[in-house]
N, C-alpha and C positions, 0 to 999 in steps of 0.2 A: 504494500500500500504506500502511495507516497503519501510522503510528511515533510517533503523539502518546503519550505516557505521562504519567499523574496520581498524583504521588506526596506520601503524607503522613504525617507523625510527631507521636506523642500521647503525651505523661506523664502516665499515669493516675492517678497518688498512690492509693499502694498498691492498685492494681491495678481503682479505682474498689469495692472490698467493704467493708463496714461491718459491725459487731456489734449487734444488738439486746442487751434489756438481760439476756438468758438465754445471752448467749454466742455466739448462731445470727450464719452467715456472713448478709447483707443487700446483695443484689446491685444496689438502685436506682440507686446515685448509677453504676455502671457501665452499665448501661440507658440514663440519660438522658446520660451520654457518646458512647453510642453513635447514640442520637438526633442528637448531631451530627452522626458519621463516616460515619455509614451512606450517607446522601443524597449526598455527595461523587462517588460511584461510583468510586473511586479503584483505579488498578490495581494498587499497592504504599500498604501501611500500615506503619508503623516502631514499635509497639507499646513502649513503656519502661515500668518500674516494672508488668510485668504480677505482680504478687503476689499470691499466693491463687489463682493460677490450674491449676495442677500439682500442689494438695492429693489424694494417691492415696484421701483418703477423698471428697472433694467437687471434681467438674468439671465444678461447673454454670457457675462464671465464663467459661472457657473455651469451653463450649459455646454457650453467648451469647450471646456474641464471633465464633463460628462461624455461627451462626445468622442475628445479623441482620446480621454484612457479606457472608455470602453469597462470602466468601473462602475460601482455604487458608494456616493457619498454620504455620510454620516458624521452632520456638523455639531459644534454647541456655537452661539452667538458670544461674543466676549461683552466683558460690560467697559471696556476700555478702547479706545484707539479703531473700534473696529478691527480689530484683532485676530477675529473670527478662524476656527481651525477646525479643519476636516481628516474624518480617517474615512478612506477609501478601501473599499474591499472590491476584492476578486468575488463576486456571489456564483459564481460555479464551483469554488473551492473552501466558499466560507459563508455556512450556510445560518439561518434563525436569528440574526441580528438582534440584537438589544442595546441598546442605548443607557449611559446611567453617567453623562454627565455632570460635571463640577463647575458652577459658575458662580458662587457665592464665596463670603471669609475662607480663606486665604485668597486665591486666586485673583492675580493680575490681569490675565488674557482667559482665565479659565479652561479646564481642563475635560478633552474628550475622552469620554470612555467608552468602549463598545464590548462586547463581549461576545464569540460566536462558537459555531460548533463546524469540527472537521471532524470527517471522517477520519476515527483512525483514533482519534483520542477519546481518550474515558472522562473526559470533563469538559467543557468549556474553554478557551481560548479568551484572555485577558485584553484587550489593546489601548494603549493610551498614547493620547497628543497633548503632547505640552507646549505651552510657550512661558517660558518663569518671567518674572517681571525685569525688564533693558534696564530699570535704573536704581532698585531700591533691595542691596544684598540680603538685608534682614526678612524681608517679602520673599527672596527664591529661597532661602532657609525655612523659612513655614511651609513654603510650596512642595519644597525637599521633604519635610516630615509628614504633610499630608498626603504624598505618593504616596510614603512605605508600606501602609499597608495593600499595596500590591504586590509585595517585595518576596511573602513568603504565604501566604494565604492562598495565592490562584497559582493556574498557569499565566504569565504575564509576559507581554513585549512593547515596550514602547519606545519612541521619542518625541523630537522635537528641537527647538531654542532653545539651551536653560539658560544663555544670556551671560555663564562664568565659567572662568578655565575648569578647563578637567581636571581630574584630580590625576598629579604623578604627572602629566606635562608638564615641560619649560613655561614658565608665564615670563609672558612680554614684559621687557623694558616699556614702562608709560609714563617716565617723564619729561616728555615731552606734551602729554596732553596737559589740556586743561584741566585744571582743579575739578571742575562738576562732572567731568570724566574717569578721569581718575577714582572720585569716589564711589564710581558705579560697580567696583571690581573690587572695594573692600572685604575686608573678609571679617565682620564683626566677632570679638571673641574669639579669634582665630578657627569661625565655623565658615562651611561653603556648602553651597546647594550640592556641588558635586562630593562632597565628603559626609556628606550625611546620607547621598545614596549611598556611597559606599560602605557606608556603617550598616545602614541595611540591610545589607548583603547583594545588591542591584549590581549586575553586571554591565560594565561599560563594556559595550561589543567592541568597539573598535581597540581598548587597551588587549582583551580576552585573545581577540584575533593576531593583531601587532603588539605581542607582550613590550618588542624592545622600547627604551625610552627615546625618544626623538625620531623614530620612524612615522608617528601618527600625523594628517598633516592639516593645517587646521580649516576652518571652514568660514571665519569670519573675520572681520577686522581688519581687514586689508587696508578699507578708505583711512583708518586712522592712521595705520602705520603699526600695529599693536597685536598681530590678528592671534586668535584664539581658536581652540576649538571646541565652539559651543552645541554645534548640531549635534547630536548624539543618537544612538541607540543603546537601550537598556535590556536586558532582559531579568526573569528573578533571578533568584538563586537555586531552583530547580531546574532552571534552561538553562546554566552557565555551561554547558557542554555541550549547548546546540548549536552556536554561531560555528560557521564551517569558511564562511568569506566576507571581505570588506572590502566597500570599493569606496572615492570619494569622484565626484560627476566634476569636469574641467570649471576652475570660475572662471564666468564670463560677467564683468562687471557692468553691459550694456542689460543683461537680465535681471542679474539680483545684487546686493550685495553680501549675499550669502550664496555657497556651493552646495547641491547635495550631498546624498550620502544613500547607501544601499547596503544590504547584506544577506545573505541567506544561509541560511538556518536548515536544524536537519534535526527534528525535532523525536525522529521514532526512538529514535536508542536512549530519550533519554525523560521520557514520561511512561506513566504506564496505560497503555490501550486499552482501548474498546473491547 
């Protein structure tokens, strides 16, 4: 039975939509986004910064989106920035959909949960989209604690933004930024969004895959000069044996100013079946 899964996560900066000079929404640079994604054939997409996409007067972004990944979206609405973030499924490979997301205390961009069933496992399938909050450390630390309980309860996979270095990466030289920058990457109490997943036992795919230090390569930060890698995927700590590959998608800075990121997973050997 297969149980390989390909999962991946895209910050589309503001939702990949643009304005002509009349005002009109300009869906290209979200197109040739998609140009990436598309080809991937991925059977979970983790969708950030979908903005403009849930306009009740215009849902052409969305339909798009729909179109050419040939997916099923499953959003929460953020209560910030429009923010908005979708987990896409393969629904021939990922079947009974439920929904149980997070958009209230803690949550900055709020937090997508899905949960679904494949064949092949004895339980439910976990999925989450995060975006932690760009500018307030102490906010992705609550965000960090109210993950974990997806950390060892379910089967679980997820990512997203978490907006702060990885834990066990080089963090950037930032003095050159500005002070209101700078403080966005604090580490209060010498805690981090990323170190309290790790306390949970939450697996950073990307470290699990590229154990070595300084091979990982990052995914944002580039316009600063600073860049980080925030995008991530998780899995709990019962999948920590399932990540099998890592890939990160070329930055093209006319698309986003974030890169993706992809992975697949080989889940049979290492849950127990149906």
């Amino acid at each position: 039975m297969d149980l390989d899964l390909h999962v991946g996560t895209y910050n589309h900066y503001n939702g990949g939509v643009d304005h002509d000079s009349a005002g009109r929404r300009v869906l290209d640079r979200l197109d040739a986004q998609l140009d990436l994604l598309a080809p991937l054939g991925l059977d979970v997409l983790i969708s950030t910064e979908a903005k403009g996409w849930f306009d009740p007067d215009d849902g052409r972004a969305l339909e798009l989106a729909r179109t050419r990944l040939g997916m099923l979206p499953l959003w929460v609405l953020a209560p910030r920035h429009d923010c908005n973030i979708v987990v896409w499924i393969n629904s021939q490979r990922l079947r009974d959909p439920g929904s149980h997301h997070e958009a209230g205390h803690p949550w900055w961009h709020a937090q997508a949960r899905v949960s679904v069933r494949v064949d092949g496992l004895g339980e439910r399938l976990w999925l989450f989209g995060a975006h932690f909050s760009p500018f307030v450390p102490g906010v992705r630390i609550d965000e960090a604690y109210a993950t974990c309980d997806l950390a060892n309860e379910r089967l679980a996979i997820g990512g997203g933004d978490f907006n702060d270095d990885a834990a066990g990466d080089p963090v950037a030289d930032r003095r050159a930024m500005p002070a209101y920058k700078r403080m966005r990457h604090d580490q209060p109490g010498g805690q981090s969004a990323a170190g309290m997943l790790a306390a949970a036992s939450f697996g950073d795919v990307a470290a699990l895959v590229q154990p070595q230090q300084g091979t990982r390569e990052p995914t944002a930060g580039f316009t600063d000069g600073a860049p980080l890698r925030c995008d991530r995927l998780y899995v709990c700590e019962r999948l920590r044996a399932s990540p099998q590959a890592y890939a990160t998608l070329p930055y093209d800075a006319q698309l986003s100013d974030h890169r993706g990121i992809h992975a697949w997973f080989d889940l049979a050997a290492h849950v127990y079946l149906a």
